[in-house]
KEKEKE-339123 format. One record per residue: x, y, z of N, C-alpha, C in turn; residue in one letter. Coordinates in Angstrom, 3 decimals, decimal comma, m for minus. Example, Ala and Ser with C-alpha at 12.3 -4.5 7.8 and 13.67 -1.06 7.14 Angstrom:
<nodes>
@nX:13,190	nY:m5,690	nZ:7,800	caX:12,300	caY:m4,500	caZ:7,800	cX:13,200	cY:m3,300	cZ:7,800	aa:a
@nX:12,850	nY:m2,250	nZ:7,080	caX:13,670	caY:m1,060	caZ:7,140	cX:12,900	cY:0,030	cZ:7,870	aa:s
</nodes>
This chain:
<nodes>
@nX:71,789	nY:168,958	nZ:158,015	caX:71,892	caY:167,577	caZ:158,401	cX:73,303	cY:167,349	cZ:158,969	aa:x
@nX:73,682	nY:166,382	nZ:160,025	caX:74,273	caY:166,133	caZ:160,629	cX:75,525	cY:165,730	cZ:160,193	aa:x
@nX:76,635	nY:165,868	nZ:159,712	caX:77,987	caY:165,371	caZ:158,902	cX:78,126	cY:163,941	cZ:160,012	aa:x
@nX:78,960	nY:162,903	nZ:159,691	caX:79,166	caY:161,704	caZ:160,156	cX:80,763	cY:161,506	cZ:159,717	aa:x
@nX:81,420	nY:160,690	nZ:160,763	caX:83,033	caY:160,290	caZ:160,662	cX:83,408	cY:160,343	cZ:159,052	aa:x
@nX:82,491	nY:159,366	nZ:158,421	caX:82,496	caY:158,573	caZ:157,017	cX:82,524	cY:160,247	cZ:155,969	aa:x
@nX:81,602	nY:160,706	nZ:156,214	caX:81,532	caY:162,463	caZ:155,538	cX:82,839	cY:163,036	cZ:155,666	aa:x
@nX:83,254	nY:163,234	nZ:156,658	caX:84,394	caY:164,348	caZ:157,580	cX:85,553	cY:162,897	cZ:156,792	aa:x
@nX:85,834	nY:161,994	nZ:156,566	caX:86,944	caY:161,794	caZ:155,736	cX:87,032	cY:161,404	cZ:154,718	aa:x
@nX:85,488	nY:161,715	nZ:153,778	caX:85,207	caY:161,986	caZ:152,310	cX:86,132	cY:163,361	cZ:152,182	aa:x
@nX:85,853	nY:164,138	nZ:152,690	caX:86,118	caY:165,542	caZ:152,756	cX:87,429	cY:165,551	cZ:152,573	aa:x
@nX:88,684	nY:165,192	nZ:153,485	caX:89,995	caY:164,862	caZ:153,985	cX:90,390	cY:164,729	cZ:152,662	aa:x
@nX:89,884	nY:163,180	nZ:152,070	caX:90,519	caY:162,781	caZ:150,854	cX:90,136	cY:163,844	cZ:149,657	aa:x
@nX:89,204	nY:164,756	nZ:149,425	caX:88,926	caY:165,793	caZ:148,602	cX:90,061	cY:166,954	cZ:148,696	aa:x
@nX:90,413	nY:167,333	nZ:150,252	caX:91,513	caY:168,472	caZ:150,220	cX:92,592	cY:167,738	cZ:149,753	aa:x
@nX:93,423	nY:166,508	nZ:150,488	caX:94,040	caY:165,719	caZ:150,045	cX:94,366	cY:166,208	cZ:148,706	aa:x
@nX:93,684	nY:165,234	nZ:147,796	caX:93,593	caY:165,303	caZ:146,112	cX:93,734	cY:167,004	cZ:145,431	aa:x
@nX:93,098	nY:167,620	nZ:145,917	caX:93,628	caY:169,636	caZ:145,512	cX:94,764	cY:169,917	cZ:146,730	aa:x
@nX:95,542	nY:169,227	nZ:147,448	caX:96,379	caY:169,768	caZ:147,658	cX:97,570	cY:169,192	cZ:147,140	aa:x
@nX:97,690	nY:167,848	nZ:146,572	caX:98,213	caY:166,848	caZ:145,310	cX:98,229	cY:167,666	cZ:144,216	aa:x
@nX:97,172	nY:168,216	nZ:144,063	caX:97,114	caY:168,899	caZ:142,431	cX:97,631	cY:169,670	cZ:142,124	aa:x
@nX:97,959	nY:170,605	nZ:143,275	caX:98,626	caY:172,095	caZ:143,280	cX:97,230	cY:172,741	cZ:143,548	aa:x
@nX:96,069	nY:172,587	nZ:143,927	caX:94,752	caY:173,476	caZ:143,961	cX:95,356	cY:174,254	cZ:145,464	aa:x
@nX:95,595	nY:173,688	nZ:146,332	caX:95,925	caY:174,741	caZ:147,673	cX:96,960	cY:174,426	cZ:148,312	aa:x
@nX:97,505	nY:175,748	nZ:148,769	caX:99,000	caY:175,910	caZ:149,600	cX:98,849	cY:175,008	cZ:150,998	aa:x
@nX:100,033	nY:174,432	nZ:151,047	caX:100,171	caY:174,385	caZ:152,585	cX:99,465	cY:174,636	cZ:153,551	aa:x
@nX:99,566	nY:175,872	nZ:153,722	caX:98,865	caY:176,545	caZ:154,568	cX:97,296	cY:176,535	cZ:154,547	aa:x
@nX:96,664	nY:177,351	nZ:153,469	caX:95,581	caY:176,827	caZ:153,106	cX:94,309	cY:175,171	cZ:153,242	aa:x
@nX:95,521	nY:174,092	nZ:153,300	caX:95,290	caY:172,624	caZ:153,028	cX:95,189	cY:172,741	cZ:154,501	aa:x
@nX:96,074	nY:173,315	nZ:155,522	caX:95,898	caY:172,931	caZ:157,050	cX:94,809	cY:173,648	cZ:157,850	aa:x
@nX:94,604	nY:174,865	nZ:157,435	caX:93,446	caY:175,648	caZ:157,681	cX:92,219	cY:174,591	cZ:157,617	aa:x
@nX:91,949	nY:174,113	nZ:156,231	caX:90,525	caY:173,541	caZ:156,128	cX:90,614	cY:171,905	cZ:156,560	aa:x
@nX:91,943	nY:171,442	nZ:156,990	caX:91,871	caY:170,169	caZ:157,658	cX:91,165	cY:170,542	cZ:158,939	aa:x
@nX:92,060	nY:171,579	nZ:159,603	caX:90,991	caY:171,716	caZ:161,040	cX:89,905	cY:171,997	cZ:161,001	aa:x
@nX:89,620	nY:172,943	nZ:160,106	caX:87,760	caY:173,017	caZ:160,210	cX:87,132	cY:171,652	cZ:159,622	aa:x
@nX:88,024	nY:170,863	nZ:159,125	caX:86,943	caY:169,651	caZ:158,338	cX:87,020	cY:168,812	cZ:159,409	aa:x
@nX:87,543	nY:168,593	nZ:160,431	caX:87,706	caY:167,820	caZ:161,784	cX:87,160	cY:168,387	cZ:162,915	aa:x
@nX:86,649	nY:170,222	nZ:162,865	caX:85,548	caY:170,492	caZ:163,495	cX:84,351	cY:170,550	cZ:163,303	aa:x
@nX:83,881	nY:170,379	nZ:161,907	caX:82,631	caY:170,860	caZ:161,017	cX:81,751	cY:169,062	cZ:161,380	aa:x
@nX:80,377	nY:169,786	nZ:161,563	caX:79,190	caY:169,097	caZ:162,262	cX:78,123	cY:169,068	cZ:160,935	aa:x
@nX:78,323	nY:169,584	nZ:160,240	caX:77,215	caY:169,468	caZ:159,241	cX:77,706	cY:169,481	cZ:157,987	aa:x
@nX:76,564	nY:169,116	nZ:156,746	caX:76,752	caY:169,015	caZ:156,046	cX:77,274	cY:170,092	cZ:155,132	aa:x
@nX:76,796	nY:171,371	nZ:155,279	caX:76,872	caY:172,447	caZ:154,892	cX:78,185	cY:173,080	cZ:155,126	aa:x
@nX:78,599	nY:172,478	nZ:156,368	caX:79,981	caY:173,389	caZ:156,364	cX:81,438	cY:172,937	cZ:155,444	aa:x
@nX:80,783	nY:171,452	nZ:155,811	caX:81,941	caY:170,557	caZ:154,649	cX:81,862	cY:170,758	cZ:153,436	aa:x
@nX:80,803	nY:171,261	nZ:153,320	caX:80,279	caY:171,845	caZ:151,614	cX:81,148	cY:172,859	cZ:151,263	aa:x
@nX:81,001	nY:173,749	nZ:152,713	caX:81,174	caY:174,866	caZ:152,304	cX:82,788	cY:175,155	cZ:152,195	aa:x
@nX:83,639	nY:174,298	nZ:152,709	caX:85,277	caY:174,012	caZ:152,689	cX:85,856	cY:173,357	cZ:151,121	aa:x
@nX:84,218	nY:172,645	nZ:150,983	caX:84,892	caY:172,094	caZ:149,461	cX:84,757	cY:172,307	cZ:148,058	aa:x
@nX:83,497	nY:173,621	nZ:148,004	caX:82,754	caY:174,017	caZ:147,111	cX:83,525	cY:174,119	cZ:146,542	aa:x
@nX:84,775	nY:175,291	nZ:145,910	caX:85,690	caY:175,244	caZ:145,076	cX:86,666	cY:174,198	cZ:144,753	aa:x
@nX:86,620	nY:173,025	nZ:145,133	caX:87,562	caY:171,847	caZ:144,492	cX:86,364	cY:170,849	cZ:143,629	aa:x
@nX:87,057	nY:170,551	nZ:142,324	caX:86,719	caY:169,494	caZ:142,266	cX:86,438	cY:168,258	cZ:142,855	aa:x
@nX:85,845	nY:167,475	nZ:143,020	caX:85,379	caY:166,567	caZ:143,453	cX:84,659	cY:165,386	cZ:143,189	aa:x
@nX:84,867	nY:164,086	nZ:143,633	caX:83,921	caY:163,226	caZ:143,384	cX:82,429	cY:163,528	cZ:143,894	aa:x
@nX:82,331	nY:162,502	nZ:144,683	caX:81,057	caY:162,014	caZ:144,915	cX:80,717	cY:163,197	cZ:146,064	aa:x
@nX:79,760	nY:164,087	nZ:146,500	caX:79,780	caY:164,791	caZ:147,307	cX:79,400	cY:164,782	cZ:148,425	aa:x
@nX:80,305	nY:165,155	nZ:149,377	caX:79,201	caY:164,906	caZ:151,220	cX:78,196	cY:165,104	cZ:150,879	aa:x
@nX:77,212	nY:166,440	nZ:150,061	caX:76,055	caY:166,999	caZ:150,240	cX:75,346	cY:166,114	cZ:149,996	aa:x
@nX:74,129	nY:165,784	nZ:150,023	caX:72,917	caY:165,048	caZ:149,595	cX:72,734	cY:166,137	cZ:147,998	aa:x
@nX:72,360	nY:164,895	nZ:147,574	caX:72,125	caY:165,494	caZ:145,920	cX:70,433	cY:165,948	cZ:145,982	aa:x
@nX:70,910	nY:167,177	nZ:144,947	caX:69,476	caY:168,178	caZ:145,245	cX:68,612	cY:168,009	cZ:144,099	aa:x
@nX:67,675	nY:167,854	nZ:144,993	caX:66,428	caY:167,387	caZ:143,896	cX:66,105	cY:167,951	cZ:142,717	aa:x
@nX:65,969	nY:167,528	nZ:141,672	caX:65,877	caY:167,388	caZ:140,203	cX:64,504	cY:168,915	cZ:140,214	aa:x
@nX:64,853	nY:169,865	nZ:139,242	caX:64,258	caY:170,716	caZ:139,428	cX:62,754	cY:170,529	cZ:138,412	aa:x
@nX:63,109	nY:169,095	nZ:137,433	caX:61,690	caY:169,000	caZ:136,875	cX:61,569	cY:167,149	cZ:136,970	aa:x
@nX:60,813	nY:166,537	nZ:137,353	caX:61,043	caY:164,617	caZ:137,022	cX:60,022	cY:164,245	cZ:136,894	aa:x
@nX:60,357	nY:163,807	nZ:135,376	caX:59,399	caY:163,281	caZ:134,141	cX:58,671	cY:161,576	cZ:135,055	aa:x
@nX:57,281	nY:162,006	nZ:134,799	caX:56,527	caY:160,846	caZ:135,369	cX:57,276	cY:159,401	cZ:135,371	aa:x
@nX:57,136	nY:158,814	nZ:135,867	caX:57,519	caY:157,372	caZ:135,482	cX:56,175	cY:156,256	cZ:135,070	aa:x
@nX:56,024	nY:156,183	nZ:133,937	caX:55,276	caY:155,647	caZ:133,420	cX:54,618	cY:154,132	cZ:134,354	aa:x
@nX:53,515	nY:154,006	nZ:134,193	caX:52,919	caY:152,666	caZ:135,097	cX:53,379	cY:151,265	cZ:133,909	aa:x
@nX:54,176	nY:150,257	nZ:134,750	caX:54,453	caY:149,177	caZ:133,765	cX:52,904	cY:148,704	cZ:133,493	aa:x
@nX:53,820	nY:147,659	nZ:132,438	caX:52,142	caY:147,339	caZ:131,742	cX:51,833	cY:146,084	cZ:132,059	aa:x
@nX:50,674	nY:145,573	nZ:132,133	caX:50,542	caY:144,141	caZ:132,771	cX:50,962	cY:143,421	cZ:132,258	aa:x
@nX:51,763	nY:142,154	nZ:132,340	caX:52,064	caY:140,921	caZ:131,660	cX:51,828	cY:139,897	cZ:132,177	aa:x
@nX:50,929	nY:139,338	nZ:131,146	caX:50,409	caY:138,135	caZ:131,330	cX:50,794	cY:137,718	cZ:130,212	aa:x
@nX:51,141	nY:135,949	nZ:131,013	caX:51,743	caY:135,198	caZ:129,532	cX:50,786	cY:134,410	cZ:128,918	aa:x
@nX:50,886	nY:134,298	nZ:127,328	caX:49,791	caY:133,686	caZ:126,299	cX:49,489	cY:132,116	cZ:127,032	aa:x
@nX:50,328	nY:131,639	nZ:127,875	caX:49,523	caY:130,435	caZ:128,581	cX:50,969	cY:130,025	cZ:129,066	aa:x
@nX:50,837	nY:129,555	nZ:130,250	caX:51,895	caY:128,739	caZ:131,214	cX:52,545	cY:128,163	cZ:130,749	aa:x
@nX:54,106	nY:128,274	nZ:130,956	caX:55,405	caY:127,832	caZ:130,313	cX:54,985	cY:126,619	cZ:131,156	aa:x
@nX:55,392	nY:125,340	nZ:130,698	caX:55,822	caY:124,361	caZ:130,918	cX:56,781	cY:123,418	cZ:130,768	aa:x
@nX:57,970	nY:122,427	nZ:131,650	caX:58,974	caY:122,124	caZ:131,164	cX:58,710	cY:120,901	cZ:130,089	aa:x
@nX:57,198	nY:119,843	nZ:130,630	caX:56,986	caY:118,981	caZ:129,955	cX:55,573	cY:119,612	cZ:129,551	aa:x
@nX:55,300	nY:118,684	nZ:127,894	caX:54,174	caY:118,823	caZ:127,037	cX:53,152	cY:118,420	cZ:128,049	aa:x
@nX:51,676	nY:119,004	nZ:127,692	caX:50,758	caY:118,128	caZ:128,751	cX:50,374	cY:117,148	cZ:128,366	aa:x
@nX:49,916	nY:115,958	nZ:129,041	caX:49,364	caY:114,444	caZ:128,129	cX:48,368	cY:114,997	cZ:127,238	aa:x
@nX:48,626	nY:113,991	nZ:126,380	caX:47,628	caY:113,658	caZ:125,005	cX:46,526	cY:113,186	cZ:125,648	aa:x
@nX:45,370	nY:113,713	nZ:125,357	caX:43,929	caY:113,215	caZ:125,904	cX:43,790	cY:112,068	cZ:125,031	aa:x
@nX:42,923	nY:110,949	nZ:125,499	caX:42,337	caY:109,396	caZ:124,930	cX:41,339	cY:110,005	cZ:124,473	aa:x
@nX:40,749	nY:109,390	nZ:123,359	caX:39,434	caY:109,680	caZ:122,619	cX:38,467	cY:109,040	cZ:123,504	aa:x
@nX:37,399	nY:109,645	nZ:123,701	caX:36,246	caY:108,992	caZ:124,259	cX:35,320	cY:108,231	cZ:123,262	aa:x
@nX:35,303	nY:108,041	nZ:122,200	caX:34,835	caY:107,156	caZ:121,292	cX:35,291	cY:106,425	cZ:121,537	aa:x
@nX:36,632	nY:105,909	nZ:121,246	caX:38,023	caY:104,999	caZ:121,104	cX:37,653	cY:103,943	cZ:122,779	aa:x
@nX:37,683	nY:104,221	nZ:123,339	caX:37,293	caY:104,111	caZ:124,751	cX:35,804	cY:103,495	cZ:124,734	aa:x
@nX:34,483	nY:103,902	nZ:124,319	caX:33,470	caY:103,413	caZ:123,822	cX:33,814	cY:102,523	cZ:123,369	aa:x
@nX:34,286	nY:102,262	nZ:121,974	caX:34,478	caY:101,286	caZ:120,700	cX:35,229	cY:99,876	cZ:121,824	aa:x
@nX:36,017	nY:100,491	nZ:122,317	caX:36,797	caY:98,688	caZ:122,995	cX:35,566	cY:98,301	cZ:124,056	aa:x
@nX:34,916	nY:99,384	nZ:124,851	caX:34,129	caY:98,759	caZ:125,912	cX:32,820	cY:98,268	cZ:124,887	aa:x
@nX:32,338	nY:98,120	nZ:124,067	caX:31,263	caY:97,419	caZ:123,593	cX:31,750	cY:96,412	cZ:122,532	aa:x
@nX:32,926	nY:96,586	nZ:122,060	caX:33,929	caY:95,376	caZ:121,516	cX:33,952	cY:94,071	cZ:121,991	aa:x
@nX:34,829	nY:94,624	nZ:123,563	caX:34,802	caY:93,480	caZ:124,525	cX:33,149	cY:92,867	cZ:125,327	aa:x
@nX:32,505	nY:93,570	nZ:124,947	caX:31,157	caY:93,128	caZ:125,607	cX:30,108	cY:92,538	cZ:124,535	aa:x
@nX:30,943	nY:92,200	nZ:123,285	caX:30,186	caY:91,719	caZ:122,255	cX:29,628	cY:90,297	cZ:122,612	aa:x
@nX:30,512	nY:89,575	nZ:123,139	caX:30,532	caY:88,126	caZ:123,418	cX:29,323	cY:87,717	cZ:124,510	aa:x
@nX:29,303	nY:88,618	nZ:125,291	caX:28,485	caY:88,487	caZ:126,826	cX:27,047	cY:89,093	cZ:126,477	aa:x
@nX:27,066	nY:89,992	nZ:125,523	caX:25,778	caY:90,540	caZ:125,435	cX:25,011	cY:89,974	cZ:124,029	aa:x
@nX:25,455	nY:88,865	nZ:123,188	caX:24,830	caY:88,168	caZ:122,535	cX:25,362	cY:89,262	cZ:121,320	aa:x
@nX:26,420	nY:90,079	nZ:121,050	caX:26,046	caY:90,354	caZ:119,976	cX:25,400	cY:91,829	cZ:119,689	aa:x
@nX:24,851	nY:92,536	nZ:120,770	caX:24,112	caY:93,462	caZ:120,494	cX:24,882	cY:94,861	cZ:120,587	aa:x
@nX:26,000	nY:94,666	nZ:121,432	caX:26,987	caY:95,820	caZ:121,033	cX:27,859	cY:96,065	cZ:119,953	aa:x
@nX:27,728	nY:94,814	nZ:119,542	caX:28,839	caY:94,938	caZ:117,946	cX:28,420	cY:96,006	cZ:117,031	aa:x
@nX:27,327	nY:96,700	nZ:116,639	caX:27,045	caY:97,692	caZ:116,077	cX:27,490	cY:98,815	cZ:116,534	aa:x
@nX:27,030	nY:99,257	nZ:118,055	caX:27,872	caY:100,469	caZ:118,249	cX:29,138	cY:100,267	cZ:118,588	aa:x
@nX:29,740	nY:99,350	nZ:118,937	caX:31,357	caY:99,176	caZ:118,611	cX:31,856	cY:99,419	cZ:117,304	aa:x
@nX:31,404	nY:98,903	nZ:116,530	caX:31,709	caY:99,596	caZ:114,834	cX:31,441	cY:100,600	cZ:114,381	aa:x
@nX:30,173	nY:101,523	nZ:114,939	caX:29,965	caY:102,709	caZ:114,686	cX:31,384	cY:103,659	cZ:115,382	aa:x
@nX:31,116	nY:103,509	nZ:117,105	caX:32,332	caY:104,097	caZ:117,415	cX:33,774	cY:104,122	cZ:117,562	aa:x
@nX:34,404	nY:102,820	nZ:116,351	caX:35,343	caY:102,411	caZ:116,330	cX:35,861	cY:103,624	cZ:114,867	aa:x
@nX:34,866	nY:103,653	nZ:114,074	caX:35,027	caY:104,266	caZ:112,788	cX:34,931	cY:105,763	cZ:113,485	aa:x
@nX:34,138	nY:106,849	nZ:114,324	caX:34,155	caY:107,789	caZ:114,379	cX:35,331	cY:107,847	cZ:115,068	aa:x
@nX:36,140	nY:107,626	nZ:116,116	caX:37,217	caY:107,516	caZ:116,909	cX:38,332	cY:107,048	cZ:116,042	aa:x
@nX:38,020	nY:106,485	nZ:114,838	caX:39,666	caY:106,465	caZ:114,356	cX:39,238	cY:107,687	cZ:113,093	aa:x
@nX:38,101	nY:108,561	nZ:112,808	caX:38,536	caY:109,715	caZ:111,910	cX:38,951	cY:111,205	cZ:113,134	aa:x
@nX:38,676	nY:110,822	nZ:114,488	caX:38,432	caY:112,154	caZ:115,327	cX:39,884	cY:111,968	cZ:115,482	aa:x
@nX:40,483	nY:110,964	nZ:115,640	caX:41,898	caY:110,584	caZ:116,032	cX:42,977	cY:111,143	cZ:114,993	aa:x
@nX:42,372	nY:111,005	nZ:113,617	caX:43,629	caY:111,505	caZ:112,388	cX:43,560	cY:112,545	cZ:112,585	aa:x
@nX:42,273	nY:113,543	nZ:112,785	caX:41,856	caY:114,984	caZ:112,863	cX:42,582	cY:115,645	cZ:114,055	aa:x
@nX:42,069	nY:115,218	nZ:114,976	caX:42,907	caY:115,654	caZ:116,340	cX:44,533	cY:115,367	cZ:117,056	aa:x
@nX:44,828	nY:114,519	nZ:116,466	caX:45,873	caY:113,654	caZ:117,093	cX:45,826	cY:113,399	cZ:118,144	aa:x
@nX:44,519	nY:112,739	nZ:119,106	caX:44,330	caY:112,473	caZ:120,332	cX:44,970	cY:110,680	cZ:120,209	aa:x
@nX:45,318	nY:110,255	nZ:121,739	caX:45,768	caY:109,077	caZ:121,863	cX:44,265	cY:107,752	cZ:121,691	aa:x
@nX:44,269	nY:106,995	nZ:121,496	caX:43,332	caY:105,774	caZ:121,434	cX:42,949	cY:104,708	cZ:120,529	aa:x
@nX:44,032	nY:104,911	nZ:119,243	caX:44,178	caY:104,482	caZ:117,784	cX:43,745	cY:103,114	cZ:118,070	aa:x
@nX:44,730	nY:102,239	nZ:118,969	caX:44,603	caY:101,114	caZ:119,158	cX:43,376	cY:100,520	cZ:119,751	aa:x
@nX:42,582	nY:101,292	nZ:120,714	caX:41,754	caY:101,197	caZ:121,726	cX:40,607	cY:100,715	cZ:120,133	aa:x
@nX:40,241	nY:101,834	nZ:119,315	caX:39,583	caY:102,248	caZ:118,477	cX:39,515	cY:100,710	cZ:117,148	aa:x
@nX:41,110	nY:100,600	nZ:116,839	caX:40,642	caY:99,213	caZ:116,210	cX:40,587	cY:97,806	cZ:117,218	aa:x
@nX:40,795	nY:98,098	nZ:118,032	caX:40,440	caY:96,587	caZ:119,090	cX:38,757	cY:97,047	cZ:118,787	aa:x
@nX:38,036	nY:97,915	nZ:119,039	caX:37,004	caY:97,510	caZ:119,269	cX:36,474	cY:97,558	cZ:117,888	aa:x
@nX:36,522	nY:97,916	nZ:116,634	caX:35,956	caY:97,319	caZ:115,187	cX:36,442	cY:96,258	cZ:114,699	aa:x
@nX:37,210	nY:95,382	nZ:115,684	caX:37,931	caY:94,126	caZ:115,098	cX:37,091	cY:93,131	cZ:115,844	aa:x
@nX:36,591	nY:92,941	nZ:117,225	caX:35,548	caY:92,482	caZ:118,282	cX:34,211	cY:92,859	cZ:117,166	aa:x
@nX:33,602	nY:93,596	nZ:117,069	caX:32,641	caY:94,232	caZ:116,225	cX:32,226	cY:93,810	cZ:115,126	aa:x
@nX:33,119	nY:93,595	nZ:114,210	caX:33,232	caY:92,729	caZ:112,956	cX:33,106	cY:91,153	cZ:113,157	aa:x
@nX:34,026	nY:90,797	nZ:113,473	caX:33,727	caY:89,477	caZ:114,003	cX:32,925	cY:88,865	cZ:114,708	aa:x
@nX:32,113	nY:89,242	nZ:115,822	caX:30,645	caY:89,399	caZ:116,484	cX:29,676	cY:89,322	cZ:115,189	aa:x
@nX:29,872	nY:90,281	nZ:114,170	caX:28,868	caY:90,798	caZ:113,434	cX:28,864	cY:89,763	cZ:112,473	aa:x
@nX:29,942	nY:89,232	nZ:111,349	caX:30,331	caY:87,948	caZ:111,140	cX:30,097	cY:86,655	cZ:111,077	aa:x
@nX:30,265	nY:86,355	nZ:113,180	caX:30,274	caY:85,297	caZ:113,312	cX:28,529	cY:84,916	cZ:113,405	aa:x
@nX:27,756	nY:86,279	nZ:113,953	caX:26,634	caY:85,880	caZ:114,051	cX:25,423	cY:85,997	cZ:112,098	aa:x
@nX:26,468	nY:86,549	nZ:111,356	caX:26,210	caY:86,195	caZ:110,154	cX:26,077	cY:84,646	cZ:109,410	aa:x
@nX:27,274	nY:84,123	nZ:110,027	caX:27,773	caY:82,853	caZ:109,528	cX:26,536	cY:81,970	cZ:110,214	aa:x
@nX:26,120	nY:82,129	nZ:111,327	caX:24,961	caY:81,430	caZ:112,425	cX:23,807	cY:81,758	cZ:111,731	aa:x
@nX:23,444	nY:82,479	nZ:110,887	caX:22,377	caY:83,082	caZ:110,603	cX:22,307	cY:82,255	cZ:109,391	aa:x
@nX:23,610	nY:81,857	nZ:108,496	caX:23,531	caY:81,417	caZ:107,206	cX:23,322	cY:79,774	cZ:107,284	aa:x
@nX:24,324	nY:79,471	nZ:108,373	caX:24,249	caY:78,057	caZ:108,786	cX:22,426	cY:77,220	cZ:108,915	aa:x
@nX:22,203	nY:78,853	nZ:109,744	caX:20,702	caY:77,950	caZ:110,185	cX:19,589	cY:78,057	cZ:108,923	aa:x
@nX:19,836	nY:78,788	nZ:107,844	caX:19,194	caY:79,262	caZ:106,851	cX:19,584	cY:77,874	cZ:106,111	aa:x
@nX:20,719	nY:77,233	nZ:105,923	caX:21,069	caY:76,485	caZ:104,942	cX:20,895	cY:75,255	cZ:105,453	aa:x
@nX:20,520	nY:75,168	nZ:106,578	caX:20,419	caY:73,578	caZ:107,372	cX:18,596	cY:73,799	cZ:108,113	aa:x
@nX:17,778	nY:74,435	nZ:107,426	caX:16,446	caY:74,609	caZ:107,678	cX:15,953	cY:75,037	cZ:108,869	aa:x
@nX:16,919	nY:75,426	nZ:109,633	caX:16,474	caY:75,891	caZ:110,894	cX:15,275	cY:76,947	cZ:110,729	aa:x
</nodes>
């Protein structure tokens, strides 16, 4: 392979440093300056520097005479998506039921107040259990419910006690 400027004064600074050290004479040090300023390949600069110590070497580093597999990474997948914020709290769908037949007690004579109280009571035990959002939703509508249920009690007693 082809030696390059950058090679040919790797080399320089290698005689340099063994001729600093006391590794070669004078003479010697000027000999292999000129061949390291004629030398075209890699091999020859090698071959000027084989006996000095040295750093890093012109040569290309020679392939590993045994190289242990490199194992296949392993998949990672994460137990569920980092997030910076919590995700919303889901509303109970009972809770949600319970106010819409709460509020429709009045308009419908009365006839939703039962399942407003039914699903006012299941939506506030799914709510302690789960910790889903709708607590409030849940007693608005057994408070409509009751009172519907109640008021049309009190109508029922009124007309019972006045001969209707």
């Amino acid at each position: 392979m082809r030696a390059s400027d950058s090679d040919r004064a790797r080399a320089e600074d290698v005689l340099k440093a063994g001729y600093a050290e006391g590794r070669l004479s004078k003479h010697e040090f000027d000999q292999r300056m000129a061949h390291v300023h004629s030398a075209t390949t890699y091999g020859e600069l090698h071959h000027l520097l084989a006996d000095l110590p040295q750093g890093p070497s012109p040569l290309p580093a020679p392939a590993p005479a045994f190289q242990a597999p490199v194992p296949a990474p392993m998949p990672y997948a994460p137990a569920r998506p980092w997030s910076p914020v919590p995700p919303p709290q889901q509303t109970n769908g009972n809770a949600v039921g319970a106010l819409v037949c709460g509020v429709l007690c009045p308009f419908t004579w009365g006839v939703t107040a039962i399942p407003a109280i039914i699903l006012g009571h299941k939506a506030r035990s799914d709510i302690q259990r789960t910790r889903e959002k709708g607590d409030g939703m849940a007693l608005t509508g057994l408070v409509f419910g009751y009172l519907t249920l109640v008021g049309w009690m009190m109508l029922l007693m009124l007309g019972i006690a006045t001969g209707f």
